[in-house]
N, C-alpha and C positions, 0 to 999 in steps of 0.2 A: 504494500500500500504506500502511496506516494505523501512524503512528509506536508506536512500541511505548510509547516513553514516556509518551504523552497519551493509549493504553490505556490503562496504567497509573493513569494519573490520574483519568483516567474509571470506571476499576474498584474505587478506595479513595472515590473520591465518592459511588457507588453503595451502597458499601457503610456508609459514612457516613450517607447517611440512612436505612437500615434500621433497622426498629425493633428490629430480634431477627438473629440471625443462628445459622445452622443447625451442627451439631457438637459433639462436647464439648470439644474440643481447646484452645477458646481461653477455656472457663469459669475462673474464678475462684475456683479450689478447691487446695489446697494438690496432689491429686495431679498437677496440670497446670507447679505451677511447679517449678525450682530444688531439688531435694532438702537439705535441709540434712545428713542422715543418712550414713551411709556406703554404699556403693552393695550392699553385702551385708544392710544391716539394712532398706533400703529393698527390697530384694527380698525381702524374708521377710515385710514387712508386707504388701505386696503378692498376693502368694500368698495368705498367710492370709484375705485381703479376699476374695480371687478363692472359697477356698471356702465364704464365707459366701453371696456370690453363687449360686454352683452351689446352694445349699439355698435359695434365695429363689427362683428360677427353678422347684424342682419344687413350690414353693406359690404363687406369681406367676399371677394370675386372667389369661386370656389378653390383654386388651386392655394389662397392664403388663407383658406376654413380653420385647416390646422393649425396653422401655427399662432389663431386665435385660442384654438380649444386649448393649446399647449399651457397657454397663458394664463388662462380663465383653469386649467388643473392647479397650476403654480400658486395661485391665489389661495387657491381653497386647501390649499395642501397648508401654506402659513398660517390661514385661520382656523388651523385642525382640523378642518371638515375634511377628512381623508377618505370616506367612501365617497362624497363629489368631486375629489380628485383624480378618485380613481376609475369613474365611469367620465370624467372628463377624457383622459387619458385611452382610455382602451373605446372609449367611439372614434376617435383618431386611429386606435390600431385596426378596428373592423372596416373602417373605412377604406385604409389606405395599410392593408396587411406587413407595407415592405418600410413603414416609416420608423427610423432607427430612435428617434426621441421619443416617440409613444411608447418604445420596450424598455428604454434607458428609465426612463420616467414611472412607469410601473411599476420597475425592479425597485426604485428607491421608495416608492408609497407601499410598497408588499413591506419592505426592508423596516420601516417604521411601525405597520402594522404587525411585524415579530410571524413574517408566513414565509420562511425560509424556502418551501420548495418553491411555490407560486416566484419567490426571488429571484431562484437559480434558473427558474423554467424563464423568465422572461430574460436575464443576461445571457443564459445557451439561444434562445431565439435570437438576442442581439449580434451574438459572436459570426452567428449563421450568415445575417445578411451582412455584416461589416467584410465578409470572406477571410474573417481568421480561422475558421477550420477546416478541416483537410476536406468535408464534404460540404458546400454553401446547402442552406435550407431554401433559400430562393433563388429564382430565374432572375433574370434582368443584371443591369449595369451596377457593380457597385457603386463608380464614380457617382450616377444620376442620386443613388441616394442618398451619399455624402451631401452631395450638392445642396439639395433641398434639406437636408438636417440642417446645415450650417444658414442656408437662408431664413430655418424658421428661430435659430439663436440670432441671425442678426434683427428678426424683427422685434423678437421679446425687449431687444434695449433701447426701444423709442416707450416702452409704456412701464420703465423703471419706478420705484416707486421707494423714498427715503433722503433721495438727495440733497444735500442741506445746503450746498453753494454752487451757483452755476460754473468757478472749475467742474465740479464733481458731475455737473450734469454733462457737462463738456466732454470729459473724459468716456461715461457711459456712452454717448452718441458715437464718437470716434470708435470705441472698441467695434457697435454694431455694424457701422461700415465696415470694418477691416473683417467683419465676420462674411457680409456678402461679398467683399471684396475676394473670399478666398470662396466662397460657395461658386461664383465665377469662374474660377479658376477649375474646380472640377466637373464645371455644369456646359460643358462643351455639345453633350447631347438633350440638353435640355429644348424643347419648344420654345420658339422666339418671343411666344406671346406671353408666356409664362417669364419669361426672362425682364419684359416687361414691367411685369408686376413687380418685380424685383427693382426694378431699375427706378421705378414709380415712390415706393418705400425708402431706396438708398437716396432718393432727391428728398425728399420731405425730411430727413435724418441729416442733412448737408445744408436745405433752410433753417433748421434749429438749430441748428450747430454755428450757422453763421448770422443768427440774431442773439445768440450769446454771443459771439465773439464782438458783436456791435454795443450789445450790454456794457460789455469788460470793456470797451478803447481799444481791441485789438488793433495792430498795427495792419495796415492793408495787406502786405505781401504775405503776411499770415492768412488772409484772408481769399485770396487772389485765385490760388491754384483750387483751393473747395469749388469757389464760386462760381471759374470755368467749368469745370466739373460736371458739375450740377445742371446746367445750361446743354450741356451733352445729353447728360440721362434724359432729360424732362424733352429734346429733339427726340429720342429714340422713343418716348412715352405718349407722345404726339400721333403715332402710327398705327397704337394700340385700336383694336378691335372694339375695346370695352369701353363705353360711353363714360361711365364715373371717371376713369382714368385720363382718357382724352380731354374732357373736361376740367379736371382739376389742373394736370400738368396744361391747361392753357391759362388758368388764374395765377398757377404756380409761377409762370414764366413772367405774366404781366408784374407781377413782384417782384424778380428779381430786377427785370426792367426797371421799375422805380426805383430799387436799391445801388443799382450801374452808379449814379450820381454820387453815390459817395467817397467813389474813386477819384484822385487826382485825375485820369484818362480812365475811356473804356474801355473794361477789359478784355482781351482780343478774343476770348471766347462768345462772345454777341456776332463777333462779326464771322470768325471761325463757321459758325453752329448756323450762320445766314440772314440772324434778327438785326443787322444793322438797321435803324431808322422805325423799327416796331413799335408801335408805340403800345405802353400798356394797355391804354381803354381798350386799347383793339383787341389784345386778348384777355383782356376781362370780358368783353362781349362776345366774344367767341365762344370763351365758354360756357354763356350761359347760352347761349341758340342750342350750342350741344345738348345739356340738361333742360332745352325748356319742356319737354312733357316726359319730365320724370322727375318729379317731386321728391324725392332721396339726394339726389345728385342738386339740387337745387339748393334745397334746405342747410346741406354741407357748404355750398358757395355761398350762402347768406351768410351763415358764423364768419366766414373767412373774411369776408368782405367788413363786418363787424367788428372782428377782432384790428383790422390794417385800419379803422376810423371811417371808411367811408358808406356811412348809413346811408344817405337815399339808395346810393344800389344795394344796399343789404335789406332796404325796407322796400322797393322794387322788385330784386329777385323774392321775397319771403310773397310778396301778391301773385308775381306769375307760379307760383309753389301751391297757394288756396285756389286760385282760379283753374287749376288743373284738378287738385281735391281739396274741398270745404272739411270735409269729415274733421271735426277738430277731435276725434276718439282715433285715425288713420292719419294724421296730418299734424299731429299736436305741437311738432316741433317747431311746424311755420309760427304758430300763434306762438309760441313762449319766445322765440328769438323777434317777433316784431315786438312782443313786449319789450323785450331787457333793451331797444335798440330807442324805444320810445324812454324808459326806466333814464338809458346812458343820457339820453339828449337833454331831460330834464335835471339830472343831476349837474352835468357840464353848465347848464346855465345858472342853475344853483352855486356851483363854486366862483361864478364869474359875481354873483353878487355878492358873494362873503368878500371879496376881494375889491368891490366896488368898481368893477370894468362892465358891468352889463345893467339895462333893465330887469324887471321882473321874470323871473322864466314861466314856460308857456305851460300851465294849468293843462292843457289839453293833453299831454303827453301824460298825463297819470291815466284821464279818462280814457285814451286809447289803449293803453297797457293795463287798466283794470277792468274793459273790456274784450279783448282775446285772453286774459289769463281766467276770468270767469267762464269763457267758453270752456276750456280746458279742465277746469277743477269743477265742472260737472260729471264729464265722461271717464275723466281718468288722472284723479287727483294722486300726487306727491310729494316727497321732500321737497324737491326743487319748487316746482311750482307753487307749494305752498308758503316757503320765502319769497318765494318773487312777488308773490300778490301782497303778503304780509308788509315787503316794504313799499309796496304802490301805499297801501290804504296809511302807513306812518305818515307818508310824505303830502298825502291830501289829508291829513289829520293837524300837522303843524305850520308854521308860519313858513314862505319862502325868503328870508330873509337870511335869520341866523337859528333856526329849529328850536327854539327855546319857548314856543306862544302854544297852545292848541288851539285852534280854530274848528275842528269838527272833531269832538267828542266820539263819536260814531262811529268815526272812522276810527280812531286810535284803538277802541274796543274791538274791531273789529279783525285789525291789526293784529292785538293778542290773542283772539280766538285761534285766528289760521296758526299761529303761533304756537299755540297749545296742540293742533290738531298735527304739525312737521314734528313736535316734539314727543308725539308717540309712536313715532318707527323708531326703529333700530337705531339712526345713526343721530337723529335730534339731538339726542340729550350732547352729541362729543364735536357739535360742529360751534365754533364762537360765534359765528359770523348769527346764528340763531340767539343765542344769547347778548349779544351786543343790542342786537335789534329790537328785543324784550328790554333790555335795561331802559336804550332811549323811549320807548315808549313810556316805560312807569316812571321815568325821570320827568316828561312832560305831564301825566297825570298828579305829580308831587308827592310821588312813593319813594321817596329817596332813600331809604332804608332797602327795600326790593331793589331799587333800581343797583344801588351799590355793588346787592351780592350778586345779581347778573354780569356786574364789570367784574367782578373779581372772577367767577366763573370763565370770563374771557379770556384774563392774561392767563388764566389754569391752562385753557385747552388751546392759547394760539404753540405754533410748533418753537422751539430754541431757532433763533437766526429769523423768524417774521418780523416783516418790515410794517405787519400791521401796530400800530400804535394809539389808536383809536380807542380801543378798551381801557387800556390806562390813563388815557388823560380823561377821559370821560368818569372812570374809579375817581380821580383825583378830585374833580370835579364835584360827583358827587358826595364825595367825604367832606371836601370844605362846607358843600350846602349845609348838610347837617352840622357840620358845628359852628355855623351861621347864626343854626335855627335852633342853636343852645340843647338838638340831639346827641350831641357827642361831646365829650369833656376833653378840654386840652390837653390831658394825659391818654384815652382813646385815640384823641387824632393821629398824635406824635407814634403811637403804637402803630397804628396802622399804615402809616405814612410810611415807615421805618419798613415794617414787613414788607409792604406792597412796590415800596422803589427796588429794594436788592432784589425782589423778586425779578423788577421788571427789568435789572442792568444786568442780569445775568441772562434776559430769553429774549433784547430786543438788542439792535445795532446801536451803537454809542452817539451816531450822529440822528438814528431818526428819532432816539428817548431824548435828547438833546433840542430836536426840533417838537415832541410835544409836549413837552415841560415852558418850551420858550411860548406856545401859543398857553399853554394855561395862565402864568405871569401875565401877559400880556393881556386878559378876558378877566382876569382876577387879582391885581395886584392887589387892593384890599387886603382880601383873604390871605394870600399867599404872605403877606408881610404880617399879617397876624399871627400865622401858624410858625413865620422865624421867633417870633417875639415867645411865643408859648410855650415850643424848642429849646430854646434859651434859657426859660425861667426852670423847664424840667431838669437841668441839665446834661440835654441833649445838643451840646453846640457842633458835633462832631456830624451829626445828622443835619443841621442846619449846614455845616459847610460842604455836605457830601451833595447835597439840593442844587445848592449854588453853583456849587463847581460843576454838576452835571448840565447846568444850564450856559453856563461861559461860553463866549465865540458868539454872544446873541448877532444875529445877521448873519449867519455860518450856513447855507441851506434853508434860511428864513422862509423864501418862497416857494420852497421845491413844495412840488405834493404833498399831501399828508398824507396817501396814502389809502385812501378808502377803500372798503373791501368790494370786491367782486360777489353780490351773490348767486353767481351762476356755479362757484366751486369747480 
């Protein structure tokens, strides 16, 4: 009988010289390692991954079915649920008998479940088709299935999930290229159109990649060779068969077209690839004639169009999207993205008045966004939707000025219902962006006591490194009111104040707790020179200068954004 140990030896040697190795499991992507998170906030992000997946899977062209389902087992494998990991995993194998990641991936959810044979049965099946043993178990090309293993690891690290700075996001996008870049390399016998698909993914992984690098100040020539590149794939992506794909890689392209400018010269890939003189509109319009009666393909160009700022064609395409299907129970996505697009336009003019550059903002954008989300949360109410409507009905609840008046009672209750109604699924309770949005409401109602432990619930649940800082000035806020209003004793304050800053200079960046400390000062000096005076007399001088000092450099970022949360998550 064969020692086990010089098995062993022989099976890490083996596996040593492989060039690629089959699974997600042991990828190099934050969702694989060490959580840094707390095990409650990593399950909420988690989840929420999981249903962006579920909506990529009902647009997912079939030959990229898998290496959704791959994703969506991975998921569920981290939140324990290991038998829907592992009927994820083996509908990939019955589907596609010769896929090396669906046995690799088994073997490790068998390997945690403690079912040793089922283990050995799925790594002997793997060994089969990889052609390391002396009899292969299947027909066909090994290369082709290398190939597609490795394209469905590079697709898992666009939908990563933990990353805490965009190096780190940076670095996971890079690996995914270099993964199709070698799936390439054996996929010689692949299908063109399938290749396609490929090529369609490594562009969208080299646009992310190079709005971080624009994020960071990257240098251009860093930037340069991606972004011919990419201009390549997205020409060969052009030719595709597949309407989604032909479609996006023409909005894809009008994008980079806008981004050319921010090169010293244009980069010779425009002109190489033939787009010399293209103008983007032209292919933003292209692509929507592609997608006009296919409301999926449409709905995806509206986001896109939403996300780059340019609303009328995002509230354009989201009409030719209903005008094709009304069904808001078949269609819902049209309606929630014309809301958040009516939702942005009214906020934008909201911070134009806090700032004192605009007129009044336009009242009519609430009632358009809290009529299509009403449609919606008839047929087929949710988390999301039930934040979105929650914060329409806040913002027609309080003054457009500086949110501090209530003007329709109504509406603010109304606000908290839907509020209470997000707050009984699953993930309500772990998301801030819900909790912030309760606090400002019972902040307006004069529940300051409520309103406070909903800001503290915030800074709880934002991630370490969020740039949201909204929760804590608003805490801060609310804590002075109360010892305004002679609810809190100047030994309370000082306690809390104390707790609640180290909190917050250990889980936000130094210059944006910096910039919302300088807007509370500046909304409350009163107060704030009260709470040094009361500091002082505790004999807390040390806390009063840790205040100050975190406030220094006032004018440092003064105007940058604050920040406001996204509630589209």
């Amino acid at each position: 009988m064969a020692d086990p140990e010089a098995v062993a030896e022989d099976l890490d040697a083996l596996i040593d010289d492989l060039d690629y190795l089959p699974g997600h499991f042991h990828l190099e992507m934050q969702l694989n390692f060490e959580p840094s998170s707390p095990a409650s906030l990593r399950a909420r992000d988690l989840k929420l991954q999981r249903d962006s997946l579920r909506q990529e899977l009902e647009l997912a062209a079939a030959p990229q079915r898998s290496a959704v389902r791959h994703l969506l087992g991975t998921v569920a494998f981290y939140l324990e649920e290991l038998d829907e990991a592992r009927e994820c995993f083996l509908e990939v194998a019955r589907e596609d008998p010769g896929n090396l990641n669906a046995w690799a991936n088994l073997a490790h959810v068998y390997g945690r479940l403690g079912r040793e044979e089922e283990e050995e049965a799925c790594a002997g099946r793997l060994a089969g088709l990889m052609g390391l043993e002396a009899d292969p178990e299947a027909d066909g090309d090994p290369q082709v299935r290398a190939a597609r293993c490795l394209s469905e690891q590079g697709y898992a690290h666009g939908f990563d999930v933990g990353c805490a700075s965009p190096e780190e996001r940076a670095r996971v996008l890079a690996a995914g290229i270099t993964l199709y870049d070698k799936a390439l390399s054996y996929g010689q016998q692949i299908p063109m159109e399938e290749k396609r698909g490929w090529y369609f993914t490594m562009a969208t992984l080299f646009i992310r990649l190079d709005g971080i690098f624009l994020e960071l100040g990257s240098d251009e020539q860093k930037r340069l060779p991606a972004f011919n590149r990419t201009l390549a794939l997205l020409r060969q992506v052009l030719k595709s068969s597949d309407a989604h794909y032909r479609a996006l890689a023409w909005c894809y392209l009008g994008m980079l077209l806008e981004r050319k400018d921010n090169f010293s010269s244009t980069p010779m890939g425009v002109h190489d690839c033939g787009f010399s003189g293209t103008d983007p509109l032209d292919c933003f319009g292209k692509a929507i004639e592609i997608a006009k009666d296919e409301p999926p393909i449409l709905n995806r160009l509206a986001k896109i169009f939403h996300f780059l700022g340019k609303q009328d064609m995002a509230i354009g395409t989201c009409n030719m999207a209903l005008d094709v299907l009304r069904d808001p129970e078949l269609n819902w996505q049209a309606y929630c993205t014309r809301a958040k697009i009516h939702i942005k336009a009214y906020l934008h003019d909201l911070e134009r008045v806090k700032m004192g550059l605009g007129g009044m903002p336009d009242r009519n954008h609430l009632a358009c966004a809290k009529a299509d989300l009403e449609e919606v949360v008839k047929v087929c109410p949710g988390l999301k939707t039930y934040l979105d409507i929650s914060q329409v009905y806040y913002y027609m609840g309080v003054d457009a000025v500086q949110e501090l008046l209530a003007v329709d009672e109504a509406a603010l209750n109304q606000a908290l219902v839907f509020l209470a109604k997000a707050g009984e699924s699953e993930l309500g309770a772990t998301l801030p962006e819900l909790q912030l949005l309760r606090g400002k409401c019972l902040r307006i109602k004069g529940e300051e006591a409520n309103a406070a432990a909903c800001f503290k619930r915030v800074v709880e649940l934002d991630d370490p490194g969020s740039s949201h800082t909204e929760g804590f000035g608003c805490l801060l806020e609310a804590l002075l009111a109360q010892w305004s209003q002679a609810q809190l004793s100047d030994g309370e304050l000082g306690r809390e104040v104390d707790v609640w800053l180290r909190c917050a200079q250990d889980k936000y960046p130094a210059a944006r707790l910096r910039q919302e400390l300088q807007r509370v000062w500046r909304g409350h000096t009163g107060e704030v020179l009260g709470l040094a005076r009361a500091l002082v007399a505790q004999g807390r001088p040390a806390l009063v200068r840790l205040l100050f000092e975190t406030m220094e450099q006032d004018g440092e970022g003064a105007r940058a954004p604050r920040g406001r949360r996204a509630f589209s998550f």
